[in-house]
N, C-alpha and C positions, 0 to 999 in steps of 0.2 A: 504494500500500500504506500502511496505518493507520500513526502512528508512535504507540508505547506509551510512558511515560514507568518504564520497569523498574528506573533508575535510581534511580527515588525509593527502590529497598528498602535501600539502603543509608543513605539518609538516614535515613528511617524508623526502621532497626534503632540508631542513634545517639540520636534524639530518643527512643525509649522507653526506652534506657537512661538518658538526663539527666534523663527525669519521672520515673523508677523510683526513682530515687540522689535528687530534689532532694523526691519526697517524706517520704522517712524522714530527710534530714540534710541540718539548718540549712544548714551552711556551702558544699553542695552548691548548694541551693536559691536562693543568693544567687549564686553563681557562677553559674549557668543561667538564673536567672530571663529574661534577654533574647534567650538564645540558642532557649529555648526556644518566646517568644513569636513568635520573627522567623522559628522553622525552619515553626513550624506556619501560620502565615499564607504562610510559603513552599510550603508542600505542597498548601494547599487551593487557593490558584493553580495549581498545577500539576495538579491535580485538575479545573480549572474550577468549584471551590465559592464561591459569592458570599460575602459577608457574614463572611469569614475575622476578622477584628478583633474583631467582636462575638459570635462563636462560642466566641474564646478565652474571651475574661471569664467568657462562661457556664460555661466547663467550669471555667476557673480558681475561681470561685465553688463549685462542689463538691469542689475539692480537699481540706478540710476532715473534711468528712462522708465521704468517703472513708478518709482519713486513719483517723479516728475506726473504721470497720465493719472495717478491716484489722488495726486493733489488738485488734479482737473474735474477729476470725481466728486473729490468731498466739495467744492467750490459747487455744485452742481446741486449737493445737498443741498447746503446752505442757500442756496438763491431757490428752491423749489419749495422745500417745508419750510410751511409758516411756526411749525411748532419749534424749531431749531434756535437755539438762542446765540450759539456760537461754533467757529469748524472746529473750536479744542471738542467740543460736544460729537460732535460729527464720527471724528480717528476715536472717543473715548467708548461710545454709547451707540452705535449704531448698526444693525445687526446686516442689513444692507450693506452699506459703506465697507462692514467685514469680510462677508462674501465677497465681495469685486475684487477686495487686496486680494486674496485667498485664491480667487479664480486668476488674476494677473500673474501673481507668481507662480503658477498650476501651468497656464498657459504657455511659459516663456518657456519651463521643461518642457514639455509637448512636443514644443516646437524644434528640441532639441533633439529628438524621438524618443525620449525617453515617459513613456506612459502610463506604468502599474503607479509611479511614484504620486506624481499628479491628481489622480486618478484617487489615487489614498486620503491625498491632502484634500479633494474638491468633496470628499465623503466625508472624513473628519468637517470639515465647516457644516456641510450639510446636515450630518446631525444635529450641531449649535444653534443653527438659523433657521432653518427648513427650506433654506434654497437651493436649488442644486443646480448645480450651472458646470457643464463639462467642459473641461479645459482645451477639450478642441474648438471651440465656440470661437469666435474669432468677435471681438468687441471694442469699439473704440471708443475715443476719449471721453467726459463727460457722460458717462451712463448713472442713472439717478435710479433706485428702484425703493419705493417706500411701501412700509413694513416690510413685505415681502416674501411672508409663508406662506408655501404650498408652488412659488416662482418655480419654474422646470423647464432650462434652455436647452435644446439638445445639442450634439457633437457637431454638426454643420453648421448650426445656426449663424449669420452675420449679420450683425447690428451697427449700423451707424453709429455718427455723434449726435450727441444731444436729445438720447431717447430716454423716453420715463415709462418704467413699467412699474407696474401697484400686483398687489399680493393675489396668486393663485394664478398668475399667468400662464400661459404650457406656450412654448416655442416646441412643435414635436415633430416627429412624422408623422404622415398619414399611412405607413403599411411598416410591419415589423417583420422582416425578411433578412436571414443572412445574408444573403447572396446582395444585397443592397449596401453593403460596409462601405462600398468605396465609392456610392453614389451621393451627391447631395440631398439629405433627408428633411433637412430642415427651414424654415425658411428664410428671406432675407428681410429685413427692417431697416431702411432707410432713413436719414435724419430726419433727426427735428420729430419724428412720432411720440405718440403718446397711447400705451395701452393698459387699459382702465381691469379692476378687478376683474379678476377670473375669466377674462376672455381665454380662448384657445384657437390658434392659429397653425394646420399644420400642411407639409407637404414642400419641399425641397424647392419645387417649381414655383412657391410663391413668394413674392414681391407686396409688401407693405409701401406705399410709395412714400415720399416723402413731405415732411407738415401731415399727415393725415393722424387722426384723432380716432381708436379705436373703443370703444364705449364696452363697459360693464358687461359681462356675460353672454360676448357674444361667438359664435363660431364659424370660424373662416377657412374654406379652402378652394379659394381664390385669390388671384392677385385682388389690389386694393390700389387706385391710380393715385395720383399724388391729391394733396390737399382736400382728399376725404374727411368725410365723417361718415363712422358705420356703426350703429345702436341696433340694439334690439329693443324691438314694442314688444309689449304687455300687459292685459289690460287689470287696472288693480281696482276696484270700486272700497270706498269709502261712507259708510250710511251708520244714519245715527242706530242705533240701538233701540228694537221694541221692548215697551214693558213686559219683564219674564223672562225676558232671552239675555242670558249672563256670557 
C-alpha cells in the first residue's frame, strides 16, 4: 500500500502563515527568512520536486511584484467598503483581502509548475475563509471581493482589473470531464465588472464583458456584452396580515 506524505498539511499550513506575516512585516520577514527557505526546499523533497533551491529564488524574486499588486488590492478594499475605517484594517481583519494574498502567492508557484504545493496552500486558506480560489486562476490587479463565503473561482478562470465579487459567487465549468484538463473551463471577467451575491456563471467559452453589472442570484451560461446589467425577476408580494393568520 502507497505511503502519502499527509503530514506535510500541517507543515504547509505553518509555512503559509510565515510567507503571509513575513510579506507584509519587516520584522517578521527577517525572523522567517531561513525558516522559510529551508521548510520549502523541505517540502519539495518531500514532494519529489527536483531543483527545490533554484525554485525558491525564482518565487523569492516575485515576492516584490506581488507585494506591490496586493497593495492595489487592499487600496480596492478600502475605496469599495463603506464599512472599512482604514487599509491597517484591511492587511489586519479581512478575510477577503487574505484569500487574494494566499491565492497571489499560490499562483506565482503555479506558474513555476510547481502544483501539489499551491494547491495545499489555496486549501489551507480555504478552510479559514470559505473561499476557494485555484491558483491557476489567472487574476489581476485591484480585485475586491467582500465577505466572500461560499466564492468558488475555478483553475481557468480570468479576471480582469477592477472587479468586485460578493459572497457565494461560482466562477465554474459547465461539464466535469477529465478529458477537459487542458481545455478552458472557466470563464472570462472583464474589467470594471461587478458580481452580486451568489450568482453562478459557468463555461470556458464565456465572456463577462466589460462595466457590466451582474445582479444577485443569477445564472449564466452565456456571454454577457459589455456595459450590461443582468438581474433576475421574482415576484415577492407583500400584504398586511388577516385577523387569525399569525
Amino acid at each position: 500500500m502507497k505511503s502519502y506524505n499527509v503530514c506535510l498539511k500541517d507543515t504547509v499550513k505553518t509555512f503559509t502563515k510565515r510567507l503571509f506575516y513575513s510579506l507584509f512585516d519587516c520584522e517578521q520577514e527577517k525572523a522567517h527568512g531561513d525558516y522559510l527557505e529551508k521548510t520549502f526546499s523541505k517540502i519539495l523533497l518531500k514532494l519529489e520536486i527536483e531543483n527545490g533551491a533554484h525554485i525558491w529564488q525564482e518565487f523569492k524574486s516575485k515576492l516584490i511584484e506581488i507585494r506591490k499588486t496586493l497593495d492595489l488590492d487592499a487600496i480596492a478594499f478600502e475605496n469599495n467598503d463603506p464599512a472599512s475605517h482604514s487599509l491597517e484594517e484591511i492587511y489586519m481583519a479581512y478575510p477577503g483581502f487574505h484569500a487574494i494574498s494566499i491565492y497571489r502567492l499560490s499562483h506565482a508557484l503555479y506558474k513555476l509548475n510547481v502544483h501539489i504545493l499551491p494547491r495545499m496552500m489555496s486549501e489551507y486558506i480555504h478552510g479559514i475563509t470559505g473561499i476557494d480560489i485555484h491558483p491557476g486562476a489567472t487574476i489581476d490587479e485591484s480585485f475586491y471581493i467582500d465577505h466572500g463565503t461560499g466564492i468558488v473561482i475555478g483553475e481557468t478562470s480570468i479576471i480582469g482589473k477592477n472587479v468586485k465579487i460578493y459572497q457565494g459567487v461560482t466562477l465554474g465549468g459547465i461539464q466535469v470531464s477529465k478529458d477537459l484538463a487542458l481545455t478552458k473551463r472557466h470563464p472570462t471577467i472583464e474589467e470594471n465588472v461587478t458580481i452580486y451575491a451568489n450568482a453562478t456563471i459557468l463555461g470556458g467559452d464565456i465572456v463577462i464583458g466589460a462595466n457590466s453589472i451582474i445582479g444577485a442570484n443569477v445564472w449564466i451560461t452565456e456571454s454577457v456584452p459589455e456595459n450590461s446589467l443582468v438581474t433576475y425577476q421574482t415576484e415577492i408580494k407583500i400584504r398586511p396580515k388577516k385577523n387569525g393568520i399569525r
